[in-house]
N, C-alpha and C positions, 0 to 999 in steps of 0.2 A: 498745711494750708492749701485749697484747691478752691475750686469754680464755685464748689458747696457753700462753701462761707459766704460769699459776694450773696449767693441766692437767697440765704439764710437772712443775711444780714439787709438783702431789699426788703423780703417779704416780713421781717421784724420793724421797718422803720414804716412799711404799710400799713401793719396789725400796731402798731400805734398811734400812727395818725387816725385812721379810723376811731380808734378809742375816744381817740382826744373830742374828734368830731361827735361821737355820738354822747359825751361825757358835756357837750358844748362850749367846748373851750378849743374851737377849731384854731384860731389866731391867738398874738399875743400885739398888742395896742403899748406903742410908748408915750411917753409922755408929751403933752402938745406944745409942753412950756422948755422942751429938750432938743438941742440938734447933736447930729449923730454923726462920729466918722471913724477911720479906721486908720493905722498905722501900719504897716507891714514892719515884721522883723527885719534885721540888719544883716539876714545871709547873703551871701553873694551869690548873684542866680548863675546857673551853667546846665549846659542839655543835658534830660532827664530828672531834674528837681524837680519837684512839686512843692509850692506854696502860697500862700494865704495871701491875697491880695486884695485892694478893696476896688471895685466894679461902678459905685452907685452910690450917692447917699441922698434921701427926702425929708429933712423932717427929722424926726427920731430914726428914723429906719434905714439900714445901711447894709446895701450888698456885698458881700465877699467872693472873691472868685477862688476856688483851690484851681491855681496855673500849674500848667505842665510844661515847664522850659525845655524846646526844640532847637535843633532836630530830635527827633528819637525814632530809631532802627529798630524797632520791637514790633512782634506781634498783641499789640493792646488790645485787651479786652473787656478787661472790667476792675474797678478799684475799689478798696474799701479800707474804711480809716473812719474814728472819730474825730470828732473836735471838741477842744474842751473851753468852756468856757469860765473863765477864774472868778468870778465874784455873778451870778445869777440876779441879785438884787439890782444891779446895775444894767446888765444885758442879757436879755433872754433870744432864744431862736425864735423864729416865727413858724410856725408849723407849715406843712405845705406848701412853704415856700421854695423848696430845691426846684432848680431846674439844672437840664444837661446842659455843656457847652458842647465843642465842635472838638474837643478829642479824639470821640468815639463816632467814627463816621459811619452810617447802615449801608449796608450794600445785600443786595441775594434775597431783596424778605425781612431784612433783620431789621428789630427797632433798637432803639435807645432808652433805656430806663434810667430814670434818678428819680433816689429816695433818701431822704432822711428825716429823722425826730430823734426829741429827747428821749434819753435811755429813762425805762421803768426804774432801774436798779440804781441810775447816779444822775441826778437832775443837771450835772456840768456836763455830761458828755452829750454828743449830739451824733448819734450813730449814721453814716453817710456809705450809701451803694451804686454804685452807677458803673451799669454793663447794656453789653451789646445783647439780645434774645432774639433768640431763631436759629442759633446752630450757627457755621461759616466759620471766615477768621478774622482773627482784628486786624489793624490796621495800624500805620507808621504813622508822624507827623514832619513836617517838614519846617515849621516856624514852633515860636509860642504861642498853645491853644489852653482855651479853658476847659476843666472835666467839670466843675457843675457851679454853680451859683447857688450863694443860703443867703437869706435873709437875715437880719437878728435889728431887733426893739431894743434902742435904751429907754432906761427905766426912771432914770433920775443923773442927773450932774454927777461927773468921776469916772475915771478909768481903771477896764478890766484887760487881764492877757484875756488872749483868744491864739488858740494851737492847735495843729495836728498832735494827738495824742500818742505819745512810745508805748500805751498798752491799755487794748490790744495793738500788737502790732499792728502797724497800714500795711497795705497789701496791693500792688500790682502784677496783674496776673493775666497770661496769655490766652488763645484760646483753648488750651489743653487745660486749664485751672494752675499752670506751673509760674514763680512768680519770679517776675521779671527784676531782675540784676543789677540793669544799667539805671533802672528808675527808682529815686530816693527820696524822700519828704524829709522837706524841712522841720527838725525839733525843735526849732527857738519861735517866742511868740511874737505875737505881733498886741497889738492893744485898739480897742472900743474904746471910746471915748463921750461919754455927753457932757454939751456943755450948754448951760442953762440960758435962756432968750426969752424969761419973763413966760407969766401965764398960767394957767393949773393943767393937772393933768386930767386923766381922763379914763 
C-alpha cells in the first residue's frame, strides 16, 4: 500500500462522478416528507482515531465528517478508506458532494484534493481520497480536525449503519506513500436515520 493507491483511488472516485454527471444522475434528492440525522458509534475517541461523525443536517440531507482525533505527530498526507453504507434504499451518498476539511494543511504550491463516489462494483460502498498534490510534506495536527465531509440523502423513514469499511483496508499514509501507525479508524458504525414529517417525496 503506497501514495499509488490514494492517487488511484482519487482519480477512480473522479472517473465516476463524471459518469454519473454525464449518465445525468449528477445528485441524489431525499425525500421532502423525511428529516435526516446521524448517530456516531460508541467508540471512545483518543489522538489518532478517525471517525464518522455528523457535521450538519437540512431536510433529508445530512453531513458527515470523517474526524481525525488530535494531537497527531505524523507526517500526513493523504487517506483513503471506504464507507459503507448498510441498507441504500434508506440512505444513499450525494455525489459530488465531498469536501476537504483542515487536516491536510497546503503549504509550497500544494493543494488539497477530495474525492469520493459510489463504488461501480458495490452500490454500499462510497470510495473516499483525499491528499495533499504538488510534491512537499504533510503535516502534523495539534487538536481535532476534519479530513472531508460527505453528504448522504435519506430516502424514506428507518435507520441504516454507516462505517469506515475493514476492506479494503483504510489507509493513512505519509509523504513517502508509507502508512502511518499511530493513526487508526474506527470499525464500529454509526447509524442514518429518517424519520418522517408528513408530505411526499420528490
Amino acid at each position: 500500500m503506497n501514495s499509488a493507491r490514494v492517487a488511484s483511488r482519487v482519480a477512480l472516485a473522479a472517473l465516476i462522478t463524471g459518469s454519473l454527471w454525464a449518465l445525468g444522475c449528477g445528485g441524489s434528492s431525499g425525500s421532502s416528507g423525511i428529516g435526516g440525522g446521524f448517530t456516531a458509534s460508541s467508540t471512545a475517541t483518543s489522538p489518532g482515531l478517525i471517525k464518522l461523525v455528523k457535521k450538519s443536517s437540512s431536510g433529508s440531507h445530512v453531513v458527515v465528517s470523517a474526524v481525525l482525533y488530535g494531537p497527531v505527530s505524523a507526517d500526513l498526507y493523504s487517506f483513503a478508506f471506504d464507507v459503507v453504507v448498510g441498507n441504500t434504499t434508506t440512505a444513499k451518498f450525494v455525489p459530488s458532494s465531498a469536501s476537504p476539511g483542515d487536516t491536510l494543511m497546503a503549504s509550497g504550491g500544494q493543494t488539497i484534493q477530495a474525492e469520493a463516489d459510489v463504488s461501480g462494483s458495490d452500490a454500499t460502498h462510497v470510495v473516499v481520497g483525499v491528499s495533499k498534490l504538488g510534491g512537499g510534506t504533510g503535516n502534523s495536527t495539534t487538536a481535532n480536525t476534519t479530513i472531508v465531509n460527505l453528504t448522504f440523502a435519506l430516502q424514506a423513514a428507518g435507520t441504516t449503519s454507516l462505517a469506515i469499511a475493514t476492506s479494503p483496508a483504510p489507509q493513512a499514509l505519509d509523504s513517502t506513500g508509507t502508512p502511518i501507525g499511530g493513526v487508526t479508524f474506527d470499525s464500529a458504525a454509526g447509524s442514518l436515520s429518517g424519520t418522517s414529517s408528513g408530505g411526499g417525496g420528490y
